[in-house]
C-alpha positions as YAML, in Angstrom:
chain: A
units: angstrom
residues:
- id: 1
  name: UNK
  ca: [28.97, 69.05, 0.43]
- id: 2
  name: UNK
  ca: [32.61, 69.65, 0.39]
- id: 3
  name: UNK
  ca: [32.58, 73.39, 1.36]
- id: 4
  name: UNK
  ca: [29.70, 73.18, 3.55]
- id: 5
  name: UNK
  ca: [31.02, 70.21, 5.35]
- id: 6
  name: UNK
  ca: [34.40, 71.48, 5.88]
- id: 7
  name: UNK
  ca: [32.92, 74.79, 6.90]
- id: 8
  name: UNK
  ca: [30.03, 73.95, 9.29]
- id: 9
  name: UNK
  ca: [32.39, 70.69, 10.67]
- id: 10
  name: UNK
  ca: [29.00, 68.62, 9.83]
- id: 11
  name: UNK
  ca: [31.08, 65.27, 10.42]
- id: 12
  name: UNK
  ca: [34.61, 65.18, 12.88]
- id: 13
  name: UNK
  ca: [36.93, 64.29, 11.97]
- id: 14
  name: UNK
  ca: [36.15, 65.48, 7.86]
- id: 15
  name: UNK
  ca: [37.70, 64.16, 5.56]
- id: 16
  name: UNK
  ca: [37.37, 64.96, 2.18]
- id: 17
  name: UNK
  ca: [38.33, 61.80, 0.42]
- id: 18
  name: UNK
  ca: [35.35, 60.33, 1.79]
- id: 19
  name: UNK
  ca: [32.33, 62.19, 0.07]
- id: 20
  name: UNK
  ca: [30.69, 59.87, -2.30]
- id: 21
  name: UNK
  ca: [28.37, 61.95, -4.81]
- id: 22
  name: UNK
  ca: [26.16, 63.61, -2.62]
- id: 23
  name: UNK
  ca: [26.61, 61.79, 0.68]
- id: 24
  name: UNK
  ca: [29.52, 61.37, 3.27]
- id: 25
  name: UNK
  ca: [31.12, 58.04, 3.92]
- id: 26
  name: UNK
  ca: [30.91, 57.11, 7.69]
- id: 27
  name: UNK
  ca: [33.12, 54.47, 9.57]
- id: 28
  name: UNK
  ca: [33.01, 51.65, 11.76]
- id: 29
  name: UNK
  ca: [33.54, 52.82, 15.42]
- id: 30
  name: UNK
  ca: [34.56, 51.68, 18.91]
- id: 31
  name: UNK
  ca: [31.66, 49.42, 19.99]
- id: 32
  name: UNK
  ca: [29.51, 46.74, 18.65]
- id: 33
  name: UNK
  ca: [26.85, 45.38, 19.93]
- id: 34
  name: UNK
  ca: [24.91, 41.87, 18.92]
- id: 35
  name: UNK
  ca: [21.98, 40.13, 20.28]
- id: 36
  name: UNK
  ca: [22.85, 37.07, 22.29]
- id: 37
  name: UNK
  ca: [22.08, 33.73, 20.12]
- id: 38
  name: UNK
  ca: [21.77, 30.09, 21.41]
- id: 39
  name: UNK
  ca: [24.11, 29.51, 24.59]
- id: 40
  name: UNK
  ca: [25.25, 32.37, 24.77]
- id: 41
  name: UNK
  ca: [25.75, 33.46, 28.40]
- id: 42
  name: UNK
  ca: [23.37, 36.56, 29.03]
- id: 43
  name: UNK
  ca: [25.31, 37.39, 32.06]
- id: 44
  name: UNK
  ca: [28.26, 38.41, 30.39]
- id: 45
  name: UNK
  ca: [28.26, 41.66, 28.55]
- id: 46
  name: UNK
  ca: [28.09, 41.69, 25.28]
- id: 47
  name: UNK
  ca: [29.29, 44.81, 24.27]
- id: 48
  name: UNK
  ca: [32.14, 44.38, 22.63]
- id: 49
  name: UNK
  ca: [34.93, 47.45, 22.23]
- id: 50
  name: UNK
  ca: [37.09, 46.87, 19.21]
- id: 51
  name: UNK
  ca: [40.83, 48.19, 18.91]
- id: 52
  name: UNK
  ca: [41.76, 50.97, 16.41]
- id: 53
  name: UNK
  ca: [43.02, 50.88, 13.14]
- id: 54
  name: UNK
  ca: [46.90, 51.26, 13.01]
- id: 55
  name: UNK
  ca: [49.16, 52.69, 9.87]
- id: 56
  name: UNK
  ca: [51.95, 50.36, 8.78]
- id: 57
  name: UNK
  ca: [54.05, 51.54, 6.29]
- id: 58
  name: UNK
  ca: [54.63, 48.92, 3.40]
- id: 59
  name: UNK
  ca: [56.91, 48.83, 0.58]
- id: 60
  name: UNK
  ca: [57.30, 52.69, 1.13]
- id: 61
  name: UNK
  ca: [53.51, 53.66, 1.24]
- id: 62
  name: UNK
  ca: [51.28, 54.13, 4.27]
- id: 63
  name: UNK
  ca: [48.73, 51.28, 4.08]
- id: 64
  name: UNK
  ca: [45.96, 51.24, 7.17]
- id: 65
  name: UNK
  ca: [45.40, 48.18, 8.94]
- id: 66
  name: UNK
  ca: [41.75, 47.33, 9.90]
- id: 67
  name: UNK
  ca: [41.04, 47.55, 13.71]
- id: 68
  name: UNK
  ca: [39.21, 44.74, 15.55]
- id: 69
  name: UNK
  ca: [36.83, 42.67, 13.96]
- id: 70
  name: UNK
  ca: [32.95, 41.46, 15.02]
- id: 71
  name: UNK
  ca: [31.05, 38.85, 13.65]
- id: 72
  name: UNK
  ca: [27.31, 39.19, 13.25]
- id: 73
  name: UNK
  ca: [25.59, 35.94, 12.90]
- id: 74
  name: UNK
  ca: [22.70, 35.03, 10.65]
- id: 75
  name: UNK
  ca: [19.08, 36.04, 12.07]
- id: 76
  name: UNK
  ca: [20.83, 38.35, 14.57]
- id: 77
  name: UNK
  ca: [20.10, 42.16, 15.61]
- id: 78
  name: UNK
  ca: [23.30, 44.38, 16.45]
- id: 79
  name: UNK
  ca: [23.92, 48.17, 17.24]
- id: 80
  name: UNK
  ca: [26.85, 49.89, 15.33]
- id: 81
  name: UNK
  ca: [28.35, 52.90, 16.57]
- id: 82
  name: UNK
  ca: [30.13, 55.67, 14.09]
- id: 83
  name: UNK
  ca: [33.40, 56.61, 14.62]
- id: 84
  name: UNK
  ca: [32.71, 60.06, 13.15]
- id: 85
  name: UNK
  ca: [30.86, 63.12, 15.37]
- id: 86
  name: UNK
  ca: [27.90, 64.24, 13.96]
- id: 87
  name: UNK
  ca: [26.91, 67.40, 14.17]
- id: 88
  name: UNK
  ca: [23.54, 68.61, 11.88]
- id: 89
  name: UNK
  ca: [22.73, 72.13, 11.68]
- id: 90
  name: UNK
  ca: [19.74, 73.47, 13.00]
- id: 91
  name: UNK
  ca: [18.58, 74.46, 9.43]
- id: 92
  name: UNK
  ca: [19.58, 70.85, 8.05]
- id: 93
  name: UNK
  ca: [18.51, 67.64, 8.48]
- id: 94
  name: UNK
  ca: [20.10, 64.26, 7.49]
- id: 95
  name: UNK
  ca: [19.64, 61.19, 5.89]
- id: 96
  name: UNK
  ca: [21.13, 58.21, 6.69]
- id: 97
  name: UNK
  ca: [21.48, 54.56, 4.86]
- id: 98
  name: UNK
  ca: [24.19, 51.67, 4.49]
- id: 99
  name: UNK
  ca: [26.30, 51.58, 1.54]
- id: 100
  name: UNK
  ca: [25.46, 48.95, -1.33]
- id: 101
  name: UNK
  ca: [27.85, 46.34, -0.90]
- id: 102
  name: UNK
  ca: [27.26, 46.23, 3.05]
- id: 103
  name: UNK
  ca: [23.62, 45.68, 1.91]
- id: 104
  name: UNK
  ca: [24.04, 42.93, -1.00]
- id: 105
  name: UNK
  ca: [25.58, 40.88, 2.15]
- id: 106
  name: UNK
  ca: [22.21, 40.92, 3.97]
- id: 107
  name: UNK
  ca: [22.62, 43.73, 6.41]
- id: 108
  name: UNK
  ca: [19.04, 45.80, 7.13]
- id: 109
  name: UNK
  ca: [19.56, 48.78, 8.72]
- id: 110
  name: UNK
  ca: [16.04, 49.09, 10.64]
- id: 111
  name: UNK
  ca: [17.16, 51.99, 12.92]
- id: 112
  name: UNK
  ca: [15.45, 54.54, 10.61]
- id: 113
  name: UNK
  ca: [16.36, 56.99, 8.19]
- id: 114
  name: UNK
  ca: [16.90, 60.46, 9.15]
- id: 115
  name: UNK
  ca: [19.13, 62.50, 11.69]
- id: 116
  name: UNK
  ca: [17.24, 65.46, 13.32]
- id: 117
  name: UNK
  ca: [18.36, 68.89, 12.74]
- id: 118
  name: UNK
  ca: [20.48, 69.93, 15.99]
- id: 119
  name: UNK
  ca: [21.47, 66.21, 16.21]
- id: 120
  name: UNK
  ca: [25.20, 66.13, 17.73]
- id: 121
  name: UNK
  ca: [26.84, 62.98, 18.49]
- id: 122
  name: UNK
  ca: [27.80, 59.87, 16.85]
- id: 123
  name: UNK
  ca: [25.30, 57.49, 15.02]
- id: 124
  name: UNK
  ca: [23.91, 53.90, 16.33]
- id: 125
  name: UNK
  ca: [22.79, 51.93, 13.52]
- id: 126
  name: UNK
  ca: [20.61, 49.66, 13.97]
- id: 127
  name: UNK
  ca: [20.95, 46.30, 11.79]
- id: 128
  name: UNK
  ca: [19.67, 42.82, 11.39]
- id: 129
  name: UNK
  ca: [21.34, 40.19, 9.56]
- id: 130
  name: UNK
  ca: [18.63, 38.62, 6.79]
- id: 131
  name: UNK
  ca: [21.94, 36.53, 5.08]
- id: 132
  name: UNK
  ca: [22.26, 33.40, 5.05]
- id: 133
  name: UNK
  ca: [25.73, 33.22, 6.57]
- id: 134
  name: UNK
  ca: [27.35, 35.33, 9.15]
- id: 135
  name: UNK
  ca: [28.88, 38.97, 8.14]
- id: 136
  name: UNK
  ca: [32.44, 40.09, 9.22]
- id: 137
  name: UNK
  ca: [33.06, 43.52, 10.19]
- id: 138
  name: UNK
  ca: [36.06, 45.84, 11.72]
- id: 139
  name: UNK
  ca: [36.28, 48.86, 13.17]
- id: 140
  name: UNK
  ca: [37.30, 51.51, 10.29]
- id: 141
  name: UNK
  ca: [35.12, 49.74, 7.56]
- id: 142
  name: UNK
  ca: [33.40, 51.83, 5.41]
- id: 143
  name: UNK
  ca: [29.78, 50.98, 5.96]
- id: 144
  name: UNK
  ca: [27.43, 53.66, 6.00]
- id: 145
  name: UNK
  ca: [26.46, 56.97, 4.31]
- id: 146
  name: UNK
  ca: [25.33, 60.19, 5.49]
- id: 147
  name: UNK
  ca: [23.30, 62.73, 2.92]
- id: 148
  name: UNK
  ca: [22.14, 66.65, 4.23]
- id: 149
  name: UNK
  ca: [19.29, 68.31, 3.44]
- id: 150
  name: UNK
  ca: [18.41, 72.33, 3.64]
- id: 151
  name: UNK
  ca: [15.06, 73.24, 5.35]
- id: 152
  name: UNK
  ca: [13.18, 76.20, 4.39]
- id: 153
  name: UNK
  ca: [11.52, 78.64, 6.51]
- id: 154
  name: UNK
  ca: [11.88, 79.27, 9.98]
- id: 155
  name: UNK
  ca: [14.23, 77.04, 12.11]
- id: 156
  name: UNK
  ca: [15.14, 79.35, 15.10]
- id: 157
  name: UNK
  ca: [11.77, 77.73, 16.99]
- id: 158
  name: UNK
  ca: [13.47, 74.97, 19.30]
- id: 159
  name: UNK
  ca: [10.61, 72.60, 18.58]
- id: 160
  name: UNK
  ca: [11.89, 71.97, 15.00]
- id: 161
  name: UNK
  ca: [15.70, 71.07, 16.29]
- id: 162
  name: UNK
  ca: [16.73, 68.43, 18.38]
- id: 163
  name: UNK
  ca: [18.34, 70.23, 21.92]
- id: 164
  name: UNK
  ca: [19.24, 66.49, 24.00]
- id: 165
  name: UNK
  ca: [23.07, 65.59, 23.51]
- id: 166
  name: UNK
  ca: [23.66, 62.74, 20.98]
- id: 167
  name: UNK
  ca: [25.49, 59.53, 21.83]
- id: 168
  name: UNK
  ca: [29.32, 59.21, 22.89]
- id: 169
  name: UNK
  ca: [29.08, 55.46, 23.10]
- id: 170
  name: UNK
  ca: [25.80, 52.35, 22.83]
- id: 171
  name: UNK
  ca: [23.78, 53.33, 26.30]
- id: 172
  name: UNK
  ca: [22.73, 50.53, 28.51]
- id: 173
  name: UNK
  ca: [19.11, 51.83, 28.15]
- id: 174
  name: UNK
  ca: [19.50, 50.51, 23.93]
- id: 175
  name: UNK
  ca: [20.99, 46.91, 25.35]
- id: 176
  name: UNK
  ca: [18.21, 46.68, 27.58]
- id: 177
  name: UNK
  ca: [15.75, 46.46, 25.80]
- id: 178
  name: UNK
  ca: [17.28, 43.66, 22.85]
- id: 179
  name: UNK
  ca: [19.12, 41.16, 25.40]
- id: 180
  name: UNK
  ca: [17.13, 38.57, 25.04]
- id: 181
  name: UNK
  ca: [18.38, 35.42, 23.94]
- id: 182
  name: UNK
  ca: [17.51, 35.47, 19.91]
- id: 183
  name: UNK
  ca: [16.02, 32.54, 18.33]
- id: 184
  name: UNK
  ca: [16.94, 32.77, 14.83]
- id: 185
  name: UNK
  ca: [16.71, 30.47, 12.05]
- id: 186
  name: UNK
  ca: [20.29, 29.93, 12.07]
- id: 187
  name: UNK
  ca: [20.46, 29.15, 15.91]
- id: 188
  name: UNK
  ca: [17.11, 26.47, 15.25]
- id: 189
  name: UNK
  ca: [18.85, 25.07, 12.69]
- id: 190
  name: UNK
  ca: [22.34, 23.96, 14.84]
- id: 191
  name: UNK
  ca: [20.12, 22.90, 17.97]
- id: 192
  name: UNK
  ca: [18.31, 20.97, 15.40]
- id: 193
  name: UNK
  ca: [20.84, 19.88, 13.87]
- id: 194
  name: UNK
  ca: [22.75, 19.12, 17.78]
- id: 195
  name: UNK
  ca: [19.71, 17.10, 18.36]
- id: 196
  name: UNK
  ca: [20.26, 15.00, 15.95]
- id: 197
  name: UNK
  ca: [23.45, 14.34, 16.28]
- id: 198
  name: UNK
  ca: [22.84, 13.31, 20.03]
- id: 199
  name: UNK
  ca: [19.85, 11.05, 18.49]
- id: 200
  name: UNK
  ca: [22.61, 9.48, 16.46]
- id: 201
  name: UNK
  ca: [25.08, 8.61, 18.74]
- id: 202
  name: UNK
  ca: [22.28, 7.26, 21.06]
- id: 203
  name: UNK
  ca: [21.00, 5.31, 18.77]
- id: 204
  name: UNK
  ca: [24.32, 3.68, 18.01]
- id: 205
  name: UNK
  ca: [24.70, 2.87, 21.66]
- id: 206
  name: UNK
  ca: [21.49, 1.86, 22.04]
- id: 207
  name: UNK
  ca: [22.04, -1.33, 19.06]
- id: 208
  name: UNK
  ca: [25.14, -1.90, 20.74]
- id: 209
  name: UNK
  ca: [23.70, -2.93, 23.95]
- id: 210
  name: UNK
  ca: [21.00, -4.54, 22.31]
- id: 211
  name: UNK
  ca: [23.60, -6.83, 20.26]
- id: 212
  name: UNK
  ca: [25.74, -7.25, 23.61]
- id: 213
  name: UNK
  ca: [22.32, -8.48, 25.61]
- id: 214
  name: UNK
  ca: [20.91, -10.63, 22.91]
- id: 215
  name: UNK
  ca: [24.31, -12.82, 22.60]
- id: 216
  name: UNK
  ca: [24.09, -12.74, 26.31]
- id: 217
  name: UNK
  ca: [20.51, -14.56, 26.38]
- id: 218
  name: UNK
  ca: [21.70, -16.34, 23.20]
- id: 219
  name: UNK
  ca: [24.79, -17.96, 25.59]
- id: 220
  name: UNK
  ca: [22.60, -18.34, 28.18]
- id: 221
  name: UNK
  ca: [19.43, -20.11, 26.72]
- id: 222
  name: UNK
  ca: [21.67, -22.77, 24.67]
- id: 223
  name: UNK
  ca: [24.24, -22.91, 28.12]
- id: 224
  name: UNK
  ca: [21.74, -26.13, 29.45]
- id: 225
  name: UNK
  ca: [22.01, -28.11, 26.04]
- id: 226
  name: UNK
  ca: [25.89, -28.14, 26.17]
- id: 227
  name: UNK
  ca: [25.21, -29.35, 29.87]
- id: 228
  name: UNK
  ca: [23.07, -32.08, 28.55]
- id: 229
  name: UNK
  ca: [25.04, -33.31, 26.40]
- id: 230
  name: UNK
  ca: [28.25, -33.78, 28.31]
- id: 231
  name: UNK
  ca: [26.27, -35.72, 30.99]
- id: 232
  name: UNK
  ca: [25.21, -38.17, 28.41]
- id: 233
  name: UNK
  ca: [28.91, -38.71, 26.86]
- id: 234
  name: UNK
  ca: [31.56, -40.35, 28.38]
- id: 235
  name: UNK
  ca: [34.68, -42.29, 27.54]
- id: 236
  name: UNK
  ca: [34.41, -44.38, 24.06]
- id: 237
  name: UNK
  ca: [34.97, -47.46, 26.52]
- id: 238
  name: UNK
  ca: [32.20, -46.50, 29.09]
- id: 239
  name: UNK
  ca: [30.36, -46.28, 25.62]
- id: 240
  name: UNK
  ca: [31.34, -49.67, 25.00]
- id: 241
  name: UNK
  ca: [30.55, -51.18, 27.80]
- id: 242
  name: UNK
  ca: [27.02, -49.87, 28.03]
- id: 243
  name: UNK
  ca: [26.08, -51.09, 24.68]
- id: 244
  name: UNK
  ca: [27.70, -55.06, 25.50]
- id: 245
  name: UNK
  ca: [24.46, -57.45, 26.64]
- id: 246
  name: UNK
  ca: [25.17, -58.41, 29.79]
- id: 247
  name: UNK
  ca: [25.91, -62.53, 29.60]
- id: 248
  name: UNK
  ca: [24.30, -65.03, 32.39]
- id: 249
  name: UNK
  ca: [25.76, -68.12, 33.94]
- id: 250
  name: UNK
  ca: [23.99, -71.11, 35.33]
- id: 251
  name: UNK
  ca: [25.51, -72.25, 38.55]
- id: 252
  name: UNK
  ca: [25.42, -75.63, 39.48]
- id: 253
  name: UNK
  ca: [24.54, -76.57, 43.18]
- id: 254
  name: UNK
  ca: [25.79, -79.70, 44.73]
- id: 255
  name: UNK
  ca: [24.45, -82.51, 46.85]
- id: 256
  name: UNK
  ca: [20.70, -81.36, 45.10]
- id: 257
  name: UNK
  ca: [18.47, -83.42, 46.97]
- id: 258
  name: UNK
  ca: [16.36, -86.01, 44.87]
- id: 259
  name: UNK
  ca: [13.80, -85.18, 43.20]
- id: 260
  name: UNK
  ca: [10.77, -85.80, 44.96]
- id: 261
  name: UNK
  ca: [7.81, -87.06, 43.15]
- id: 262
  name: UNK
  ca: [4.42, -87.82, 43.79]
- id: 263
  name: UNK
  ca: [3.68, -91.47, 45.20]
- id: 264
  name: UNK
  ca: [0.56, -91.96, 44.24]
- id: 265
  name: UNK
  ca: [1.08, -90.80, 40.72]
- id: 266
  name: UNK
  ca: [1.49, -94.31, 38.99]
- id: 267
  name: UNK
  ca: [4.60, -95.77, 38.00]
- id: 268
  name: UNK
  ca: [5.77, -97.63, 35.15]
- id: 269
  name: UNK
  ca: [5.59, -100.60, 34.73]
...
């Protein structure tokens, strides 16, 4: 792999520090891109381009600093781009996979597993996020691996080697077809959980005006008793005066005629 590679320039820029065992370590490249999840605007393009990796020097030693950085969320499907050239002989083919610890995250590459001999370009990956939680990447990460095979027998015949140009960057045609808005667990699980919290604060509302309205009627209904009841009160001596029996008075008449009784009633003797 190390003379070969260097030789036939299998992967641009080579470096050698990056074979591990039998396969080559490929990077992170310029573009990302992720399926659209829950409110996402689908308008926008979402294709994102993330910077480059710079070199700071620390303490004396070169250290490099990771480029930009994309987040793919849980139950989501994204396209990574290499930031290596490919370039497979026509008498090779290779084999492609992510590395382990990319992998143990929950990252599924489902973009297949071979490059076709004649392939020149850089990679897409195709992934999907099976984690439960949402995976961080940035541009210069190691994350995949590249392995080449020899083929036997004859390769000159042009049906056995790929002759189309590889990709320089993710093609519109690839968006196109995964744009769709992406209902995954994750995104069910916030609207659900959104919902709720909606249902929550309209139910406290909801008993709030129901408290507010029932000491309203409560006010209301017992508003006629009070009325009653100062009606019937009054001053303690009002009070007392309705409760004294009221006292009569015989008055005498004057110059009362006689009284007249009946003559032929008989009289005493």
């Amino acid at each position: 792999m190390l003379s070969e590679g260097a030789k036939n320039q299998i992967v641009a820029p080579f470096d050698p520090e990056k074979i591990d065992c039998s396969a080559y370590t490929l990077t992170l490249g310029a573009e990302v891109y992720i399926t659209p999840g829950h409110g996402d605007d689908l308008r926008q393009n979402l294709k994102k381009r993330l910077a480059a990796p710079t070199v700071e020097t620390v303490a004396g030693k070169q250290k490099i600093k990771a480029g930009g950085d994309v987040k793919i969320p849980s139950g989501q499907f994204a396209f990574l781009l290499t930031e290596e050239v490919v370039s497979i002989p026509p008498d090779s083919m290779g084999f492609i996979s992510l590395k382990s610890h990319t992998k143990f995250r929950g990252l599924i590459n489902v973009s297949g597993f071979h490059v076709d001999p004649g392939f020149s370009g850089r990679l897409i990956y195709s992934v999907f996020n099976a984690g439960p939680s949402a995976i961080q990447l940035a541009r210069g990460d190691s994350l995949f691996l590249l392995w080449i095979a020899d083929l036997s027998g004859d390769t000159s015949d042009e049906r056995f080697r790929k002759t189309k140009p590889g990709y320089i960057d993710i093609p519109s045609s690839l968006i196109g077809e995964v744009s769709r808005e992406n209902h995954s667990l994750q995104a069910l699980s916030e609207q659900i959980n959104s919902i709720a919290e909606q249902f929550r604060i309209i139910k406290g509302v909801a008993v709030g005006v129901a408290t507010v309205i029932a000491l309203v009627v409560a006010v209301v209904a017992l508003q006629p008793i009070f009325s009653d009841e100062s009606e019937l009160g009054g001053t303690s001596a009002e009070l007392h005066a309705a409760e004294t029996p009221v006292q009569t008075k015989s008055i005498e008449r004057p110059n009362q005629p006689a009284e007249v009784t009946n003559p032929s009633a008989p009289q005493p003797s």
